[in-house]
C-alpha positions as CSV (number, residue, x, y, z in Angstrom):
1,X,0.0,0.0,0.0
2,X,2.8,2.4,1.1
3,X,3.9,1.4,-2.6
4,X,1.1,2.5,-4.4
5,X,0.5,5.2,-2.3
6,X,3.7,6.5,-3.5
7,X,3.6,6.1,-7.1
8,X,0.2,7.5,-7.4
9,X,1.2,10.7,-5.7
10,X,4.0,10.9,-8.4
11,X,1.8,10.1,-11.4
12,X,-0.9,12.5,-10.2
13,X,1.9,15.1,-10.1
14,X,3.2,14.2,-13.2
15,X,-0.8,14.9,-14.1
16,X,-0.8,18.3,-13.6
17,X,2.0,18.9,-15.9
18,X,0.3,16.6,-18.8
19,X,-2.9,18.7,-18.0
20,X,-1.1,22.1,-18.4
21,X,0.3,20.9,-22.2
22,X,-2.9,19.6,-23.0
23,X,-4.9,22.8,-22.2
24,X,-2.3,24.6,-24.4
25,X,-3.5,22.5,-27.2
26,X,-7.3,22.1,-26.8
27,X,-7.4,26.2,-26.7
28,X,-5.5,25.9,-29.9
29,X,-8.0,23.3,-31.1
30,X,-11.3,24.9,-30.0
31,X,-10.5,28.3,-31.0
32,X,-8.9,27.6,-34.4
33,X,-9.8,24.1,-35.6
34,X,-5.5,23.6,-36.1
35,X,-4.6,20.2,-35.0
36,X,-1.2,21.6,-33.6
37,X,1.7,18.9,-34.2
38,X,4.5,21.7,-33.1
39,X,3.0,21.5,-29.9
40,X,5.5,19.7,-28.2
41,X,8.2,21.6,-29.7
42,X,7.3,24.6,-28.5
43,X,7.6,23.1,-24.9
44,X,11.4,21.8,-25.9
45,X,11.4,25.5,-26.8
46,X,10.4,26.8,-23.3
47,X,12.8,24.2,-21.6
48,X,15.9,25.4,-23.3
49,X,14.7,29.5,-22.4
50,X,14.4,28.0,-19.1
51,X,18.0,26.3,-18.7
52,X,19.6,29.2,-19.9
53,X,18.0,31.5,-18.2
54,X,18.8,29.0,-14.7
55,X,22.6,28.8,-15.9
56,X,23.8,32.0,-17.8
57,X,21.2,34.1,-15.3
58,X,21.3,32.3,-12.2
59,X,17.3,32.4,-12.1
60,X,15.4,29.7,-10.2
61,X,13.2,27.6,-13.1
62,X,10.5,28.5,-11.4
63,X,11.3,32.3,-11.5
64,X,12.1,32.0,-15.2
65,X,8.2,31.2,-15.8
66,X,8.2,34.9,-15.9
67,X,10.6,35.0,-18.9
68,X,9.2,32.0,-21.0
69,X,5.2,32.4,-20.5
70,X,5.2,35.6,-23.0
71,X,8.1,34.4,-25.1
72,X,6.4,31.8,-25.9
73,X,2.9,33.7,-26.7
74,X,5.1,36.1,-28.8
75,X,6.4,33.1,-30.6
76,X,3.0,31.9,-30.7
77,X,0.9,34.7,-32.7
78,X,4.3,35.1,-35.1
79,X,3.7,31.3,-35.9
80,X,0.0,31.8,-36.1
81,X,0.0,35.4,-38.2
82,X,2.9,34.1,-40.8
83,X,2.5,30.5,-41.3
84,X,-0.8,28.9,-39.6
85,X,-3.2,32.0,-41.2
86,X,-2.1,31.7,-44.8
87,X,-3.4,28.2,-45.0
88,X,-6.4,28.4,-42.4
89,X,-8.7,28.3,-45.7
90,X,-6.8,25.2,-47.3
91,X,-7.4,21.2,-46.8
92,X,-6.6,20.1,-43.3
93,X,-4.0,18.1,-44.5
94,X,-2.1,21.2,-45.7
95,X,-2.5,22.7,-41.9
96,X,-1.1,19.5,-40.6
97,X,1.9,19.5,-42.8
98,X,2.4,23.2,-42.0
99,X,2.8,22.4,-38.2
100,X,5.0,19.3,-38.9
101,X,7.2,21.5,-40.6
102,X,7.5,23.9,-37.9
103,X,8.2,21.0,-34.9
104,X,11.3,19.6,-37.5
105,X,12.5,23.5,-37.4
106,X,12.7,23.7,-34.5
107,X,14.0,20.5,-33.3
108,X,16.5,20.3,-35.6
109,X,17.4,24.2,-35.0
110,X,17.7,23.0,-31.6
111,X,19.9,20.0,-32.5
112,X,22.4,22.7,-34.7
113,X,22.2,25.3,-31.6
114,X,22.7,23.3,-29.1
115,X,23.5,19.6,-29.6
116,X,22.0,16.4,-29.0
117,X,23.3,16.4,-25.1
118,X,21.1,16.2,-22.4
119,X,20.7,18.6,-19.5
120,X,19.1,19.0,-16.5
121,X,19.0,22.1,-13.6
122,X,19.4,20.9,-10.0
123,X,17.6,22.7,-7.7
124,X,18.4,22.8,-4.1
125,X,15.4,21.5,-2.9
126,X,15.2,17.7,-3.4
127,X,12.2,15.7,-1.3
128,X,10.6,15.8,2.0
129,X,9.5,12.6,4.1
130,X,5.8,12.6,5.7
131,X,4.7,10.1,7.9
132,X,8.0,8.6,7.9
133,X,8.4,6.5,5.1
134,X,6.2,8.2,2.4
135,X,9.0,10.9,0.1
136,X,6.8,13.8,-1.6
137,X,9.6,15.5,-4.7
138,X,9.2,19.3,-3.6
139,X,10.1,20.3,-7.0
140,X,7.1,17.4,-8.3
141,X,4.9,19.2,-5.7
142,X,5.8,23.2,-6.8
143,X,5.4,22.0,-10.6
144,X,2.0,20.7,-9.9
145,X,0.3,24.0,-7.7
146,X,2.2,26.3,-10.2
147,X,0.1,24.1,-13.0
148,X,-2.9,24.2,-11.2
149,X,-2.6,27.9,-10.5
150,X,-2.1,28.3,-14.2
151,X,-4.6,25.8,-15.3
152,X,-7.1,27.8,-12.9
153,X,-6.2,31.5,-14.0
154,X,-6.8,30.2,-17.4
155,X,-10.7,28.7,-16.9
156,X,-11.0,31.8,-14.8
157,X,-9.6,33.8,-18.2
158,X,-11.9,32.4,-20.9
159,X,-14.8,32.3,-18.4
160,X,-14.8,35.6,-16.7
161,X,-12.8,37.9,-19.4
162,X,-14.4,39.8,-22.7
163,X,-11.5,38.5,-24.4
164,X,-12.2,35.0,-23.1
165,X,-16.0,35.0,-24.2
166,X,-14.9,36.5,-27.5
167,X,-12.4,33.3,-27.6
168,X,-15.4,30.9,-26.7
169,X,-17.9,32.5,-29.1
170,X,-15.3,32.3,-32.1
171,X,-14.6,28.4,-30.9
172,X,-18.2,27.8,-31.1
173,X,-19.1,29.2,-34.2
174,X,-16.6,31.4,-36.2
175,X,-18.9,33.1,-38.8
176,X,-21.5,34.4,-35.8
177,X,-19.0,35.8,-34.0
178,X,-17.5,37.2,-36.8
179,X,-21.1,38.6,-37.7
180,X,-21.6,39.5,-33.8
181,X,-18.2,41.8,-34.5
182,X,-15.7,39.5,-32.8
183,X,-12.3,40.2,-34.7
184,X,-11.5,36.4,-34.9
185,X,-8.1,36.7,-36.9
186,X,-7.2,38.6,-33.7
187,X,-8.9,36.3,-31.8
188,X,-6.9,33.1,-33.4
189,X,-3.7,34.9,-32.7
190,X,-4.7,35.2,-28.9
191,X,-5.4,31.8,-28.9
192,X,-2.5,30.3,-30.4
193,X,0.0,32.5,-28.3
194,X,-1.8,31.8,-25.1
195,X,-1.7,27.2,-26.0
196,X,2.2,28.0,-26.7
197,X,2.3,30.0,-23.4
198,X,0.9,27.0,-21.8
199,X,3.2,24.7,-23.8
200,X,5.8,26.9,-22.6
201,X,5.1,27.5,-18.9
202,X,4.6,23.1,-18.9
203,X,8.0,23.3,-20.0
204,X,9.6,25.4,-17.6
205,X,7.3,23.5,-14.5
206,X,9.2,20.0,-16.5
207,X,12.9,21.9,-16.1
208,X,13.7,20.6,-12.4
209,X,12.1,17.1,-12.7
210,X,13.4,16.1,-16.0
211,X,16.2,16.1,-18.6
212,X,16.2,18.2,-22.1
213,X,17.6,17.3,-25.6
214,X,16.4,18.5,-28.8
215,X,14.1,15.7,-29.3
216,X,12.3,16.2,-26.1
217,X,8.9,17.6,-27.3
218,X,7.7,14.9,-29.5
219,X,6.4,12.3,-26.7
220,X,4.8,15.0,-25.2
221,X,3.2,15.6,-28.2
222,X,1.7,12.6,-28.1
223,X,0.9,12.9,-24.3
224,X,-1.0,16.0,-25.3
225,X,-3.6,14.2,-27.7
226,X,-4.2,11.5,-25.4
227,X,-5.2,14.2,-23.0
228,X,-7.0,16.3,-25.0
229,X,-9.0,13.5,-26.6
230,X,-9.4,11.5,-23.2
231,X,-10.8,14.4,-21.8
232,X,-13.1,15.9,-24.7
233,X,-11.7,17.5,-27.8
234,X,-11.8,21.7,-26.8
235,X,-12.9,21.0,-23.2
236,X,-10.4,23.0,-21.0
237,X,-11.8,21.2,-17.5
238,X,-11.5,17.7,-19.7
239,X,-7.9,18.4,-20.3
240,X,-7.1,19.1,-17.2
241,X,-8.8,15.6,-15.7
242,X,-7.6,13.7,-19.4
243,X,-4.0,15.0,-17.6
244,X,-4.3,13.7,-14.4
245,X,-6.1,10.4,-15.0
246,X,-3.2,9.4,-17.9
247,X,-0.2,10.5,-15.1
248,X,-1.8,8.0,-12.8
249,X,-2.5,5.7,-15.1
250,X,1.5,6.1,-16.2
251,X,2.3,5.4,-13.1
252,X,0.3,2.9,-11.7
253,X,1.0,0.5,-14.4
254,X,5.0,1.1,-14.1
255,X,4.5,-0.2,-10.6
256,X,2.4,-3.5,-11.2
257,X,3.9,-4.1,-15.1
258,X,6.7,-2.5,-16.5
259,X,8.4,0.6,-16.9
260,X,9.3,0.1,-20.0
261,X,5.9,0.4,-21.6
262,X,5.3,3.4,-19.5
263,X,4.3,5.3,-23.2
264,X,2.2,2.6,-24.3
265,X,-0.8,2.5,-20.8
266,X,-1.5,5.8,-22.1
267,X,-2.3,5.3,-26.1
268,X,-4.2,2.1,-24.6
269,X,-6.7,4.4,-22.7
270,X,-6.3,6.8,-26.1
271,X,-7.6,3.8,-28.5
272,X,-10.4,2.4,-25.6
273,X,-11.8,6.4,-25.5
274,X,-11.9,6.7,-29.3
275,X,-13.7,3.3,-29.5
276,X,-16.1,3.3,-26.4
277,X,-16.3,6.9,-26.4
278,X,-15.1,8.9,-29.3
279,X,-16.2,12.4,-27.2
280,X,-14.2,12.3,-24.5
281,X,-15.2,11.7,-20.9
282,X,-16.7,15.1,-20.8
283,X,-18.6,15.3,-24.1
284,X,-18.4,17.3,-26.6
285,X,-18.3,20.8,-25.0
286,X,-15.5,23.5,-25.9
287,X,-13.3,26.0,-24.7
């Protein structure tokens, strides 16, 4: 029990991180209709502002959140207004190569920049022991309240905000709102910057629990779609329980299988959703 008490704590952590990179994506999704494959890459992206930021500035990665968040929304609407926009009217197929191209820029930019070496920033804060035998990660537990805050500030953002409605209306229907006098180009610029802010911010939480390389973005690419479709396709709340539900799956089945397949529980509970049901667990509702 002490066991699984333990590795369910760390996959629920882990959660919270998953959540936060599928909430950048669903926004993305539900606003836009762009089925983002550079989404992952633009979490590499925030990892390496991150570690630089940690080792040439001597910032703590959680400080640094400050410094990615709108570098990575500025990246975010440049990527939207000069390559997503011009093809927003073409076949799907032509978005989806578009955002392919932009994750192999940038991974392989990465790779020319910087290598293929792996990195990591130690913090000075490692675990703490409760009850005597059960070790919580501090950094684990920091990454998943600054993820929750996030998460939170965002729902509050597209619920509460003018700019947030606008975002829902144009997700709902993009002619009406355009009718209604919603500016939806600037709208889909918004939308994009703000999922790569949260790609961004997921990488920076990731900095003191795991390791970068160029190549780091693509499994959470993946991650991000299981969320996004375990929880509802454009369902922010559905993201954030997609997250939580595949970290503990993760986690639990490393402890009673293997680690090695740690990837693979996840697309299982991916392919059981999409035959069982294709909606999500929370329906069809967006942003």
């Amino acid at each position: 029990m002490l066991s699984f008490a333990q590795i369910l704590i760390s996959g629920i952590l882990t959660g919270a991180l998953y959540a936060l990179v599928g909430i950048g994506l669903t926004i993305i999704f539900g606003v836009m209709r762009v089925i983002n494959f550079a989404h992952g890459e633009l979490l590499m992206v925030g990892m390496y502002i991150s570690f630089f930021a940690a080792t040439l500035l001597g910032l703590d990665p959680y400080v640094s959140l400050l410094i990615v968040a709108p570098a990575l929304f500025v990246i975010g609407v440049l990527i939207q207004r000069y390559l997503i926009n011009p093809v927003l009217k073409a076949p799907e197929f032509n978005q989806i190569l578009v955002t392919l191209g932009v994750g192999l820029v940038l991974t392989n930019s990465a790779q020319l920049l910087f290598t293929a070496d792996y990195r990591q920033v130690r913090t000075a804060y490692s675990s703490l022991t409760w009850g005597g035998n059960l070790a919580i990660s501090v950094p684990y537990t920091v990454s998943f309240l600054l993820a929750l805050a996030i998460t939170a500030a965002l729902y509050v953002f597209l619920m509460r905000t003018d700019l947030g409605k606008a975002m829902r209306a144009t997700a709902q229907d993009r002619e009406a709102a355009r009718l209604m006098g919603i500016n939806v180009e600037r709208v889909s610029m918004v939308a994009f910057g703000i999922g790569a802010a949260a790609a961004g911010a997921a990488g920076t939480l990731l900095m003191p629990v795991y390791y970068l390389f160029p190549a780091v973005g693509e499994p959470f690419t993946l991650k991000a779609f299981v969320v996004v479709v375990l929880g509802g396709m454009g369902s922010v709340i559905g993201a954030t329980f997609g997250g939580l539900i595949l970290g503990a799956v993760e986690a639990i089945g490393s402890l009673y299988a293997s680690t090695g397949y740690k990837d693979a529980y996840g697309f299982v509970i991916f392919l059981l959703i999409l035959i069982l049901k294709p909606s999500g667990l929370f329906g069809r509702s967006r942003v």
